[in-house]
C-alpha positions as CSV (number, residue, x, y, z in Angstrom):
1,X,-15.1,-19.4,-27.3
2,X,-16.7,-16.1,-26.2
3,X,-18.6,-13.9,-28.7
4,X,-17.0,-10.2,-29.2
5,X,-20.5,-9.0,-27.7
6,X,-19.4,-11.6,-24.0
7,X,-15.4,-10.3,-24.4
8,X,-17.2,-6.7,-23.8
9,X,-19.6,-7.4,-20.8
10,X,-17.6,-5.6,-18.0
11,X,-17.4,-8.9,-15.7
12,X,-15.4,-10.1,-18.3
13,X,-13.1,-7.6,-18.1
14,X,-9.7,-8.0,-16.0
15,X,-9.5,-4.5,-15.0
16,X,-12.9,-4.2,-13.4
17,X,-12.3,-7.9,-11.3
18,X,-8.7,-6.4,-10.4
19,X,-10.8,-2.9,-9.6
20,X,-13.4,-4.1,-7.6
21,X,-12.0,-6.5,-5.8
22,X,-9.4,-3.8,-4.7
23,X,-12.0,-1.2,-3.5
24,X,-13.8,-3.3,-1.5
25,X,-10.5,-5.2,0.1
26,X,-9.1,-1.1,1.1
27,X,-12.9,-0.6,2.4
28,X,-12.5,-3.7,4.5
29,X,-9.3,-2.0,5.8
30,X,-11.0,1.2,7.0
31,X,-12.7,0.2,9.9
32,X,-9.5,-1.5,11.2
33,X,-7.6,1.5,10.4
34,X,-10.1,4.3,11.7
35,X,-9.3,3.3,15.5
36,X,-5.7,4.0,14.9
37,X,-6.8,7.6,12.4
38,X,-5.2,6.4,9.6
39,X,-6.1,6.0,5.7
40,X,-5.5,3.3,3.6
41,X,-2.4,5.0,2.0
42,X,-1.2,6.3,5.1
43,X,-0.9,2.3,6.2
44,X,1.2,1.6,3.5
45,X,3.7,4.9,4.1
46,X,4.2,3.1,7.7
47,X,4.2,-0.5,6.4
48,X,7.4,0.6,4.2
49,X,9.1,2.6,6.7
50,X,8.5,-0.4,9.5
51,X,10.3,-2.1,7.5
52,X,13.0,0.2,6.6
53,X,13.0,3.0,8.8
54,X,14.9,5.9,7.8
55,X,14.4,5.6,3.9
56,X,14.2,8.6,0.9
57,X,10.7,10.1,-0.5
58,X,11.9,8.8,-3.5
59,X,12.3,4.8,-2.4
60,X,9.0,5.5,-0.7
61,X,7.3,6.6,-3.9
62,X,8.9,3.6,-6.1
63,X,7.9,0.8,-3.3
64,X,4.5,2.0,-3.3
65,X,4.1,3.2,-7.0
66,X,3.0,6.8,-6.1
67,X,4.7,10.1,-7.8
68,X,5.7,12.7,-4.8
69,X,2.4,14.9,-5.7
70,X,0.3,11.9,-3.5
71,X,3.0,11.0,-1.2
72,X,3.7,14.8,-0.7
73,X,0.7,15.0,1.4
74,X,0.4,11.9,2.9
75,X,3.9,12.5,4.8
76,X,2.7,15.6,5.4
77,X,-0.5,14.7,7.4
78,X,1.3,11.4,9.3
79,X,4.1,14.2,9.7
80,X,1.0,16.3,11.7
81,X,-0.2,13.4,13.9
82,X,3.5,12.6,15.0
83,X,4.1,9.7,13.6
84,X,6.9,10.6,10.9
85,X,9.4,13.6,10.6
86,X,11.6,14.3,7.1
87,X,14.8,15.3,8.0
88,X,17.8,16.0,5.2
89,X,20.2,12.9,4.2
90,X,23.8,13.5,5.7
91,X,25.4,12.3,2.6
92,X,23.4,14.2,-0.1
93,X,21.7,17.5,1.4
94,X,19.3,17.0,-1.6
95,X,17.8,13.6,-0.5
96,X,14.7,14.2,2.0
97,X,14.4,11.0,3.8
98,X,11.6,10.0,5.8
99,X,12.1,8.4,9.6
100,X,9.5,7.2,12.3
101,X,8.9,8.9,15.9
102,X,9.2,6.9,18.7
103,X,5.0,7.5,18.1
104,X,5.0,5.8,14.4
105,X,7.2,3.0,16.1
106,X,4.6,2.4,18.6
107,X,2.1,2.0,15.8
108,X,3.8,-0.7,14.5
109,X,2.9,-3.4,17.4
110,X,-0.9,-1.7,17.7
111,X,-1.6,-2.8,14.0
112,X,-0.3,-6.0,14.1
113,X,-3.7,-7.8,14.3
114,X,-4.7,-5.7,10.8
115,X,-3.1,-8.5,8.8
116,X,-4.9,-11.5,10.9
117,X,-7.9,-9.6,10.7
118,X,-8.1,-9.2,6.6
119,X,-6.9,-12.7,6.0
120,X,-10.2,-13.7,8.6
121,X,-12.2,-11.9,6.1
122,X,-11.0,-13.1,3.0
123,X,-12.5,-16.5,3.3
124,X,-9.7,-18.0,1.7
125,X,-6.8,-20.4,2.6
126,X,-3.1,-19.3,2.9
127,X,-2.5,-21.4,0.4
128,X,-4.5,-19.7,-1.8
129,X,-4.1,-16.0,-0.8
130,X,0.0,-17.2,-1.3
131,X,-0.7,-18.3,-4.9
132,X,-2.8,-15.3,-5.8
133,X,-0.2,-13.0,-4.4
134,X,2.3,-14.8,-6.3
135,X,-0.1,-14.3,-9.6
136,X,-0.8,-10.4,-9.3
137,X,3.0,-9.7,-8.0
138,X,3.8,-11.5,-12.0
139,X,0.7,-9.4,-12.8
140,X,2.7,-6.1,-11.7
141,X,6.0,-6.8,-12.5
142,X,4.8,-7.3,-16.4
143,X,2.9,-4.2,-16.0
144,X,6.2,-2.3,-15.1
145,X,8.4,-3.8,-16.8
146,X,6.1,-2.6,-20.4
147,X,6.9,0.3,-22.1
148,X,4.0,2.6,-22.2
């Protein structure tokens, strides 16, 4: 049993091995992303809309857990390299919704290595990147799911 002292060392600490081990795995991801100019963040607005092309800011912003004041400017900057255009829903004039260029489509097959690639770098089994998956997707979903 730890001491209170050892429960307060910060490598005990969840957060900081869930922090960490996220800022170096999206720094891993920049030099695979910089030959195609895109962030991080900018990765994930195209992963969603490859697989759903066509789909609202607001689905967008729930998928990736961002509020529209940091997707607001993403869009906006894929919007400026071509890759994405927001054009009004037919069926609610209110809805914006976000839709891929024949440019952001291309994208898709040039970064199909970047998955390969991380997994390379991981240095672990599919196995185990499956069950960890598994373990932080619980992770989130009990995280949502509490009231704040």
């Amino acid at each position: 049993m730890k001491t209170k002292n050892e429960l307060l060392k910060v490598e005990e600490q969840l957060c900081f091995a869930l922090y960490s081990t996220s800022r170096l795995l999206i720094q891993n991801y920049k030099p695979l992303l910089k030959v195609l100019d895109l962030t991080y963040l900018q990765y994930l607005v195209l992963l969603v809309l490859w697989e759903n092309d066509r789909v609202s800011i607001k689905t967008i912003c729930e998928k990736l857990l961002l509020d529209s004041g940091t997707l607001s400017p993403l869009l906006k900057k894929l919007g400026s390299k071509g890759l994405i255009v927001k054009v009004r829903s037919p069926e609610d004039e209110r809805s914006v919704l976000v839709a891929l260029t024949s440019k952001g489509k291309a994208f898709e097959s040039k970064s199909q290595q970047i998955p390969q690639q991380m997994f390379c770098q991981l240095g672990l089994k599919s196995k185990e990147v499956e069950k960890l998956k598994n373990q932080l997707r619980l992770l989130l979903n009990n995280l949502v799911s509490e009231p704040n």
